[in-house]
C-alpha distance (Angstrom), angle and dihedral (degrees) to the residues before:
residue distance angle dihedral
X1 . . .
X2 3.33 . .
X3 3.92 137.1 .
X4 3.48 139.0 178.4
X5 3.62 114.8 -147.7
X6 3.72 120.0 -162.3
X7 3.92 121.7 -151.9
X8 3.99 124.5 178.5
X9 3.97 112.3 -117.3
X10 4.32 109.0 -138.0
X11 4.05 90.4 -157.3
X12 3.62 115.2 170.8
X13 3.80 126.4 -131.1
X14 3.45 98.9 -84.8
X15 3.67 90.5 47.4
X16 3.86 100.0 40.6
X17 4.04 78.8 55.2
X18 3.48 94.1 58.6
X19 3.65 98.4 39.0
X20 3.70 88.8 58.9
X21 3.59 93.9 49.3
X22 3.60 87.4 53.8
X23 3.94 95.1 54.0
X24 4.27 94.8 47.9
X25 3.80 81.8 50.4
X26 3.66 102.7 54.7
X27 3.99 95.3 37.7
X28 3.63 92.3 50.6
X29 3.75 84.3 50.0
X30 3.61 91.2 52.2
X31 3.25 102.9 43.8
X32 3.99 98.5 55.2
X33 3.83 81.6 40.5
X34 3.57 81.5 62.1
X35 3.92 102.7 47.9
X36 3.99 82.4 55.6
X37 3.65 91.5 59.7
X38 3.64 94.8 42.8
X39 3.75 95.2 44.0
X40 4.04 96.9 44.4
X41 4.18 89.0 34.2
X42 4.46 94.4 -122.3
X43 3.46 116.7 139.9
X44 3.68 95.3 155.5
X45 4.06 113.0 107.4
X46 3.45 108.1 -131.1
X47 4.09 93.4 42.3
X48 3.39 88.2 44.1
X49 3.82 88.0 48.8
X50 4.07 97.1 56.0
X51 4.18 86.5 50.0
X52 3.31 90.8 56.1
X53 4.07 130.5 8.5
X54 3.48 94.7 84.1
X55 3.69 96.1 56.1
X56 3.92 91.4 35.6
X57 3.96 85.2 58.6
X58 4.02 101.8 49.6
X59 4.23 98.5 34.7
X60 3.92 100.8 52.2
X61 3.84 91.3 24.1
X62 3.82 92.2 -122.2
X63 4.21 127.1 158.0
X64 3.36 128.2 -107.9
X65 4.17 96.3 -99.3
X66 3.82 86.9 44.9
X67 3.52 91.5 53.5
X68 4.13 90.0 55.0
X69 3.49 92.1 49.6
X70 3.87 94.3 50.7
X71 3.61 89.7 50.8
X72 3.87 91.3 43.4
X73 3.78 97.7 55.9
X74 3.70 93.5 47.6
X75 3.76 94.5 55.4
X76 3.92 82.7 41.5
X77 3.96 92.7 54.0
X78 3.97 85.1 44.4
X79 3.86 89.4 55.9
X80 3.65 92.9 38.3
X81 3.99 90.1 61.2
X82 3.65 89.7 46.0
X83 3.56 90.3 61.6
X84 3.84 91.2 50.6
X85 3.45 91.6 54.5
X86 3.59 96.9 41.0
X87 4.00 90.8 59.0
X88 4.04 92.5 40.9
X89 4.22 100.8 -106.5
X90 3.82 91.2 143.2
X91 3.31 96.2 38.3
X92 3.76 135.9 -117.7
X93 3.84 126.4 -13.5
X94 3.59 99.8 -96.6
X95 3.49 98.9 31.3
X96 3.73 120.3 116.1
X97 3.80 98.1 -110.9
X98 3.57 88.8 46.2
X99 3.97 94.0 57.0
X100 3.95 87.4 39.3
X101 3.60 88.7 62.4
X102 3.71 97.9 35.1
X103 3.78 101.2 35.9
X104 4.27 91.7 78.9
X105 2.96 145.0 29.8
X106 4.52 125.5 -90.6
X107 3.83 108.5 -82.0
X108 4.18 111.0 -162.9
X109 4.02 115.6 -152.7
X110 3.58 119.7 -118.4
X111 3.91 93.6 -104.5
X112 3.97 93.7 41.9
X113 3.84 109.5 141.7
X114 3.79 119.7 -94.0
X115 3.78 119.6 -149.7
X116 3.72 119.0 -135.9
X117 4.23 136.6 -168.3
X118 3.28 141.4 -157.9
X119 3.52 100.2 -72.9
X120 3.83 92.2 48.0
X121 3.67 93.4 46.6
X122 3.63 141.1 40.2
X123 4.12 128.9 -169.8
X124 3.65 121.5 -152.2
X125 4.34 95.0 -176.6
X126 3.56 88.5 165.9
X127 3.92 93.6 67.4
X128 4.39 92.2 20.2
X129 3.92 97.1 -113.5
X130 3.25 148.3 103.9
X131 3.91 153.6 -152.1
X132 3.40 115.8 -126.8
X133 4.30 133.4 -173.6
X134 3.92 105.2 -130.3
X135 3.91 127.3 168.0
X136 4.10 92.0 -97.0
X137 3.75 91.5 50.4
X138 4.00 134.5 -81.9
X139 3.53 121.4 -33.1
X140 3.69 121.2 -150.6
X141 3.28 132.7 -179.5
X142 4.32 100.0 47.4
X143 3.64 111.7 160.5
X144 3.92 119.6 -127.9
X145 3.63 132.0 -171.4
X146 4.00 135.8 -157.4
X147 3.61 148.1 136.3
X148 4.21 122.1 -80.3
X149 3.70 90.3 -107.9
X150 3.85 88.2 54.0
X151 3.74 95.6 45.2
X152 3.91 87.9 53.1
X153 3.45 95.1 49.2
X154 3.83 90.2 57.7
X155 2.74 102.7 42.4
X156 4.01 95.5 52.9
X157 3.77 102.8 33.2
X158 3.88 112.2 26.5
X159 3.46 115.4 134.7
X160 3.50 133.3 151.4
X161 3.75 140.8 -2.3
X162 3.95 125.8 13.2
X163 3.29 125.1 -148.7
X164 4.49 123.5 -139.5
X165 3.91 104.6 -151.8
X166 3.54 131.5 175.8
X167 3.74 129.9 -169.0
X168 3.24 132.9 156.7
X169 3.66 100.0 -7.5
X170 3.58 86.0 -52.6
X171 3.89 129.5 118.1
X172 3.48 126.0 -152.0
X173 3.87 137.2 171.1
X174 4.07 110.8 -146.3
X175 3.90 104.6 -163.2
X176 3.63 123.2 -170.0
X177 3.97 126.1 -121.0
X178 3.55 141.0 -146.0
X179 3.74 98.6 -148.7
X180 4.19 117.3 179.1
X181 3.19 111.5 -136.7
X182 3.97 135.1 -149.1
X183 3.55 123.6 -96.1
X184 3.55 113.5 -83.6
X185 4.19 102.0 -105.3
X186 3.94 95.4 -126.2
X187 3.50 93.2 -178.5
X188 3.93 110.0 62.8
X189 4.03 119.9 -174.7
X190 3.92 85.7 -155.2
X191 4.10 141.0 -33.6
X192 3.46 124.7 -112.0
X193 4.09 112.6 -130.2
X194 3.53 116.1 -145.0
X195 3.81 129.1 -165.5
X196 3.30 123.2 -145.6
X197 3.60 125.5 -161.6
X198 4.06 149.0 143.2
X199 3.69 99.7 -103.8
X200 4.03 95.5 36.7
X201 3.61 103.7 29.9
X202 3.98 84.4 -156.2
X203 3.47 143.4 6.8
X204 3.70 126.2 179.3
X205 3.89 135.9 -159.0
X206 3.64 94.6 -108.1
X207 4.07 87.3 62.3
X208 3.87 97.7 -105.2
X209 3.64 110.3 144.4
X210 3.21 126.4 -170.5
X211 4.19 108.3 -167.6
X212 3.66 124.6 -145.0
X213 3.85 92.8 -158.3
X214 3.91 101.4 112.6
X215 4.02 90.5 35.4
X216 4.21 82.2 58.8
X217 3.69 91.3 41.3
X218 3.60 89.3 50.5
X219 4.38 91.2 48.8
X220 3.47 90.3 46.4
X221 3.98 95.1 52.7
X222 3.85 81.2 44.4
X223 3.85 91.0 56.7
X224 3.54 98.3 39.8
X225 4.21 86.6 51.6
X226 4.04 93.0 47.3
X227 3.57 91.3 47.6
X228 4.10 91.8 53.2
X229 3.74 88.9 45.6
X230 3.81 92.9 48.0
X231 3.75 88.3 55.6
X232 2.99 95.4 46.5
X233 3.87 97.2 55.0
X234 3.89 100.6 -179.0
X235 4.10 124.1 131.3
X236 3.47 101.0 -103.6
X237 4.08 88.2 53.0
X238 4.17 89.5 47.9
X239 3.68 86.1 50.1
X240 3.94 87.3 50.4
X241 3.54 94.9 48.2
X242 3.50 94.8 50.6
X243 3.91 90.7 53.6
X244 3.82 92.6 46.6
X245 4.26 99.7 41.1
X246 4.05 94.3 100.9
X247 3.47 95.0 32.3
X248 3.83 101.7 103.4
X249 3.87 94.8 33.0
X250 4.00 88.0 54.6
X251 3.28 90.7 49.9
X252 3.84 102.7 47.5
X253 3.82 89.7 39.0
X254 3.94 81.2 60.4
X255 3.56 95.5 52.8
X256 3.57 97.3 46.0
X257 3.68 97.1 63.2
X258 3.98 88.3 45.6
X259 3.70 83.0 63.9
X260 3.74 96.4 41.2
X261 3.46 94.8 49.7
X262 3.83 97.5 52.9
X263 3.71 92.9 47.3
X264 3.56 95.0 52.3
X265 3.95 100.1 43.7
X266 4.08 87.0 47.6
X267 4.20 90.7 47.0
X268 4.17 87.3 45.4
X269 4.27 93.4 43.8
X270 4.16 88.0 44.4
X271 4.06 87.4 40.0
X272 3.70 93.1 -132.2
X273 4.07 124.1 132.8
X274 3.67 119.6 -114.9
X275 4.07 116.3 -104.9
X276 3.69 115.2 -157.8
X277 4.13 137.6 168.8
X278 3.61 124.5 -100.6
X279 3.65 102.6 -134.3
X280 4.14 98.3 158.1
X281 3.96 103.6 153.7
X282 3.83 96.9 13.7
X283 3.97 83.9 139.5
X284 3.66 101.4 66.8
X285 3.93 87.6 34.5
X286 3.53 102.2 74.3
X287 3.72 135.8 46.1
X288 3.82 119.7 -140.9
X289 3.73 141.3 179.0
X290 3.36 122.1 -92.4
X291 4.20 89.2 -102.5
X292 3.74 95.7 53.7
X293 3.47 89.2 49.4
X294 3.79 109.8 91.1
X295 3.72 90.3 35.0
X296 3.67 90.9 53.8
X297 3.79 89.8 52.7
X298 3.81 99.4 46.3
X299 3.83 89.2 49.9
X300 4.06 95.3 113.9
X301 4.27 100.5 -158.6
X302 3.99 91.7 137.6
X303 3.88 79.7 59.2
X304 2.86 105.5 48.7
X305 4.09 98.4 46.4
X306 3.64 91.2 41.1
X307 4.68 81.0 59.1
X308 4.01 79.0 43.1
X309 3.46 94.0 47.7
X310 4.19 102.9 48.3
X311 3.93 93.7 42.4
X312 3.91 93.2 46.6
X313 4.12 81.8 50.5
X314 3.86 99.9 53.0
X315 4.01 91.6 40.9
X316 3.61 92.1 44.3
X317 3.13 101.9 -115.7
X318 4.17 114.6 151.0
X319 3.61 114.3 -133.4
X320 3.88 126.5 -163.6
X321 3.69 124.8 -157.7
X322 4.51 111.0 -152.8
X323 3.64 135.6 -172.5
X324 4.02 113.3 -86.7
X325 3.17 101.4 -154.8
X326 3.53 110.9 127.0
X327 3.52 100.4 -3.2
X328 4.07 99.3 132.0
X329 3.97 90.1 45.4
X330 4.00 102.9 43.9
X331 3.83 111.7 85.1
X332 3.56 112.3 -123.2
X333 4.03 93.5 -148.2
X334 3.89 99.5 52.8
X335 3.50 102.9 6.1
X336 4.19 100.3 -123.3
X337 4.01 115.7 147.7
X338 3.72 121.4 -156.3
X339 3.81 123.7 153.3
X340 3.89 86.3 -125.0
X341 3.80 93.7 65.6
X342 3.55 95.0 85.6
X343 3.76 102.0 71.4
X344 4.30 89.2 -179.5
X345 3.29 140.0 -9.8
X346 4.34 83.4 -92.3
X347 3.68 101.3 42.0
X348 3.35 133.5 52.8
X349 4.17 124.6 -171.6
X350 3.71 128.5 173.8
X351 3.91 126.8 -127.0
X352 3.54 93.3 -152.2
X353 3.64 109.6 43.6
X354 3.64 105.0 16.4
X355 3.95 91.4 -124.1
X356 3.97 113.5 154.8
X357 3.54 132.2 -161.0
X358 3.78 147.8 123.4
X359 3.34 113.6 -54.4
X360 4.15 97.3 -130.5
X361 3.47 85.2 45.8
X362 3.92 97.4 55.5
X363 4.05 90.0 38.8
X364 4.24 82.3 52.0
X365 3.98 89.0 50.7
X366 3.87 87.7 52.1
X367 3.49 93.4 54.3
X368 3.67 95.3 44.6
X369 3.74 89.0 58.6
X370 3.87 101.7 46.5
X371 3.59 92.6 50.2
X372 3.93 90.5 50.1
X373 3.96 91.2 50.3
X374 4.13 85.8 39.3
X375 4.02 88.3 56.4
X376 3.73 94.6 45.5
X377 3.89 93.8 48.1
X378 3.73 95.8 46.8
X379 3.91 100.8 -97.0
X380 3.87 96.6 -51.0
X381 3.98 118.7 144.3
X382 3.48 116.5 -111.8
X383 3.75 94.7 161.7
X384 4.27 94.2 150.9
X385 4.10 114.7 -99.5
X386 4.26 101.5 -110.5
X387 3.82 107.1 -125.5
X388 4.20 103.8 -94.0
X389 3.49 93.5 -122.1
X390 4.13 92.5 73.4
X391 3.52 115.2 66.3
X392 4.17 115.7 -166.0
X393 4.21 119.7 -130.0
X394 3.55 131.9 -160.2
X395 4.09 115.6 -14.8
X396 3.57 83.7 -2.7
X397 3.45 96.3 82.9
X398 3.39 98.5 57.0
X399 3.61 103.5 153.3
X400 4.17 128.0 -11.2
X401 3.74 118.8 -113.7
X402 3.50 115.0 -102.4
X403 4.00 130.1 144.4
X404 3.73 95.7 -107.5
X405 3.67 103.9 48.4
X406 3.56 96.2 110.0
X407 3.78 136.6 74.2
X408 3.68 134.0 -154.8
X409 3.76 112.9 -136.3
X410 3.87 97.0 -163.2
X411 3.99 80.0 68.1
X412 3.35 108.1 31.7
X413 4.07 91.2 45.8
């Protein structure tokens, strides 16, 4: 499988300089590469190539692997958006985002990342540098830093592409990893469900919770600052905001692979497969007031599974995605579903049975058993039909019933 490990580059002045100059070249490159394709409607690589490599190569003084690459990643960005449009991210055709992102032609920023190879870039991990094509000429000599487990990584499983970033001042070098992974356990004694959720950010069948409160206290305090400084609108609070814009998603992106990496190591000790919700288009699913909204929004699930998702691959762990619907109102113990068995969002209590417990838990329980009944029947829904007299609101309809809602990650991975 493949990784993407990130180290940070230490370059000096001179080098920073040079680096820089590098970046503005090959984004300006790309992006009137880009206004040929969308003026003369190519997106293929090699057409695009004889349009434009030639001229690429003598205006912004780039090489000939340089040249490739800045033709590549515009008829990459083209396909990207495609792809967007294809599964409905900018809305309908006709709509105004749609035309806005149709209606011209891809324009790269001046620090935009620039991918290198092999022949473009050389790593020395041994003594944590690297040789590196710029504009002026190669650079050798630039300083990197990361952790052992980083360094071995490299060092064993780089191959392919590199990517130059800079952000905030910053430079980094992503590389990309061939990772083995472990064989897929085929054979699972059970699955652990896992709830995912705004005020919780998970909660698993075996009644570990792991609560999001202080990471929403912390967002909102974030908010509530931006919003003063944004007001405010003088230099010193620009400056602020600048330092403070990745803040919260650094922190939350931290978090979220704390989580994953429990659940996974506890699913592969316990041999048991990893059961999680399928909550693809929750966004445009519900409707909320206007003071749920941005907390709604920042709530990072598809993160988070997609961290569950790549570690449970390279331990070999099997993961299955079920249906939600339902979930927080079925009752794990006897299996009734009424609207009025979720007392709060904490507490859940069924009408039937008389069975009480937390409501994450429950909803974790439900999970749990779909995806055990899902692996047995060969990754076919049988999330239960609700009766048609009760009719979900808000988050509670996350997803309607039908017999293909679910995915099986052993396959689809």
């Amino acid at each position: 499988m493949k990784l993407v490990v990130q180290v940070k580059l230490l370059p000096t002045p001179v080098q920073a300089a040079a680096l820089e100059a590098t970046l503005r070249a090959c984004n300006e490159a790309a992006t009137w590469v880009s206004e040929v394709a969308f003026r003369k409607d190519v997106r293929n690589n090699f057409a695009l190539r004889k349009l434009t490599y030639d001229a690429v190569k003598a205006q912004w003084n780039l090489g000939a692997q340089a040249a490739q690459h800045v033709i590549k990643k515009t008829c990459d960005a083209y396909a990207a958006l495609k792809a967007n449009l294809r599964a409905g991210n900018f809305g309908k055709p006709g709509s105004r985002r749609y035309h806005r992102a149709t209606g011209r032609s891809i324009v790269f920023r001046a620090e935009g990342a620039q991918p290198y190879d092999d022949r473009m870039l050389s790593w020395r991990i041994d003594r944590r540098c690297i040789s590196i094509w710029t504009t002026v000429g190669r650079i050798k000599n630039v300083a990197f830093t990361a952790s052992p487990e980083q360094l071995v990584t490299l060092a064993l499983y780089r191959k392919g592409e590199s990517d130059l970033v800079c952000r905030d001042g910053m430079w980094f070098m992503s590389a990309t990893c061939e990772v083995p992974e472990a064989p897929l356990n085929a054979g699972p004694v059970d699955f652990l469900g896992v709830d995912l959720g705004i005020v919780n950010i998970a909660t698993t069948s075996d009644g570990e919770i792991m609560a999001g409160r202080e990471l929403n206290r912390i967002r909102g305090r974030e908010r509530t600052l931006r919003a003063k400084l944004q007001r405010k609108n003088t230099p010193s609070a620009k400056r602020r905001l600048k330092k403070r814009r990745r803040k919260e998603s650094r922190r939350a992106r931290d978090i979220n692979h704390k989580i994953a990496k429990v659940m996974v190591a506890e699913a592969e000790r316990t041999g048991r497969g990893i059961a999680l919700e399928d909550l693809r288009g929750i966004r445009e699913r519900v409707r909320l007031r206007k003071p749920q909204r941005a907390t709604h929004s920042s709530w990072s699930f598809a993160q988070l599974g997609s961290f569950i998702a790549y570690k449970a691959r390279r331990a070999g762990v099997p993961v299955v995605y079920v249906d939600p619907a339902y979930t927080s109102r079925t009752c794990a113990e006897c299996g009734h579903i009424d609207k009025a068995n979720r007392v709060s969002q904490a507490w859940f209590a069924c009408r039937n049975c008389g069975f009480v417990d937390h409501a994450d838990r429950n909803s974790s329980r439900n999970i749990r058993a779909r995806a055990w009944e899902l692996w047995r029947r060969g990754a076919q829904s049988m999330a239960p039909a609700p009766p048609s007299r009760q009719r979900g609101s808000g988050a509670e309809r996350k997803r309607s019933v039908t017999s293909s809602g679910a995915r099986c990650a052993s396959r689809s991975l």
